[in-house]
N, C-alpha and C positions, 0 to 999 in steps of 0.2 A: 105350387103343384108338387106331389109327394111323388118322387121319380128314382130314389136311390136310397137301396135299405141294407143296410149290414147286419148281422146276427151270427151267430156262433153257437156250431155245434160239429160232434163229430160221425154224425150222422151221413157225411156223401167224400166219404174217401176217393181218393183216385185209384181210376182201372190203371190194374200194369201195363206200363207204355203210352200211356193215357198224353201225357207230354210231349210226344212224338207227333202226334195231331194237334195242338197247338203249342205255344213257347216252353222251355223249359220251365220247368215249376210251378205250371199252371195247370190247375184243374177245375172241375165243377164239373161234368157231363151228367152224373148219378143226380146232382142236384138238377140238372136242366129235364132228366128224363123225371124225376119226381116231381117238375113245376108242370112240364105236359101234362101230366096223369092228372095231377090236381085242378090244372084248370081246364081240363075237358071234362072233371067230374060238376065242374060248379059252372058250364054252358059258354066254357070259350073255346074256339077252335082252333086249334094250330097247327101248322106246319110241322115237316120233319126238323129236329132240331143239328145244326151244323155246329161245325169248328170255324172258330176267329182265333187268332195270335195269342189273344188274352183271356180269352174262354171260351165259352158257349151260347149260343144264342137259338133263342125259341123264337120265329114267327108266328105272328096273331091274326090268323084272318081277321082284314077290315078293307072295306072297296072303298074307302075313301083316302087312305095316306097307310102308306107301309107302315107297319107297326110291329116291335120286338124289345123283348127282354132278354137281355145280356146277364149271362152268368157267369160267377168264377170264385176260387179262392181269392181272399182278402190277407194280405202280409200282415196287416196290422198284429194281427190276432194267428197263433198256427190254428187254430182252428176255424178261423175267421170265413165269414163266404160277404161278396157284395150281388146283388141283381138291379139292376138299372132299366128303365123302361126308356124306349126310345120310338117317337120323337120326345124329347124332354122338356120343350120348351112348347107353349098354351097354343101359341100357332103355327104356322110352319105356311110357304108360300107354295103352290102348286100351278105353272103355269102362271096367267097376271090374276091369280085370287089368293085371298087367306082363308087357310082352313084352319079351326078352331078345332083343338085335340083335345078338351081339355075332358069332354065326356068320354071319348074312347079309353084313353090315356087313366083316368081314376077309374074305370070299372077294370081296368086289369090291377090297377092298384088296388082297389078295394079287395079282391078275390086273393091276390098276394098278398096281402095284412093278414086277412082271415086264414089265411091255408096257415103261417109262419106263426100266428100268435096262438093257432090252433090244436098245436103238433109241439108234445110234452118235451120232445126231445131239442127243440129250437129257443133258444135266451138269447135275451141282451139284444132285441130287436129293434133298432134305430133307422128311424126313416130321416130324410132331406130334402132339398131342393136340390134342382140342378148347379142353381147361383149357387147356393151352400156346399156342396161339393168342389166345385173350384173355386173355392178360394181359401 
């Protein structure tokens, strides 16, 4: 399941003081307000987008299991950005059942492909797994 995509560009600079709301040297907000737009233009609905330590995170309405993409600057690269969709693993336990994410979970991937592969100013766009990511 495609859950972690990196890509480069210098399209979502950080707001001054932007780091002050989360860790030093991290940004992505500009990115996380331009993944809102994008996927309430293409029928997903989300949440206000908050601060975490390491970025930014977009809620995605879903009444079955919380669901969110994580944004932020990626070191690899200075221009570098990653977004991560969570939960990232196909099922996840809720109470004594398994919920199966793997349809919620690829329609926000799919809409993030499309927005990032679609958008001149966006290269070098690599997707992964979760496994693939740690390790």
């Amino acid at each position: 399941m495609r859950t972690h995509v990196e890509f480069r560009t210098s399209k979502f600079p950080p707001y001054e003081g932007e780091d002050k709301e989360v860790n030093p040297g991290r940004f992505g907000k500009r990115l996380a307000e331009y993944l809102k737009t994008r996927f309430s233009e293409n029928g997903i609905k989300t949440g206000e987008i908050y601060a975490e330590d390491w970025g930014w995170a977009i809620p995605v309405e879903n009444p079955a299991f919380a669901l969110w993409v994580g944004c932020g600057n990626y070191e690899e690269y200075a221009d570098g950005f990653l977004c991560f969709i969570e939960p990232s693993k196909s099922e996840i336990r809720r109470l004594f059942r398994k919920i199966d994410t793997t349809q919620d979970v690829g329609r926000v991937a799919e809409v993030l492909d499309r927005v990032l592969l679609g958008d001149a100013e966006i290269r070098d766009v690599r997707w992964w797994s979760e496994k693939e990511a740690c390790t």
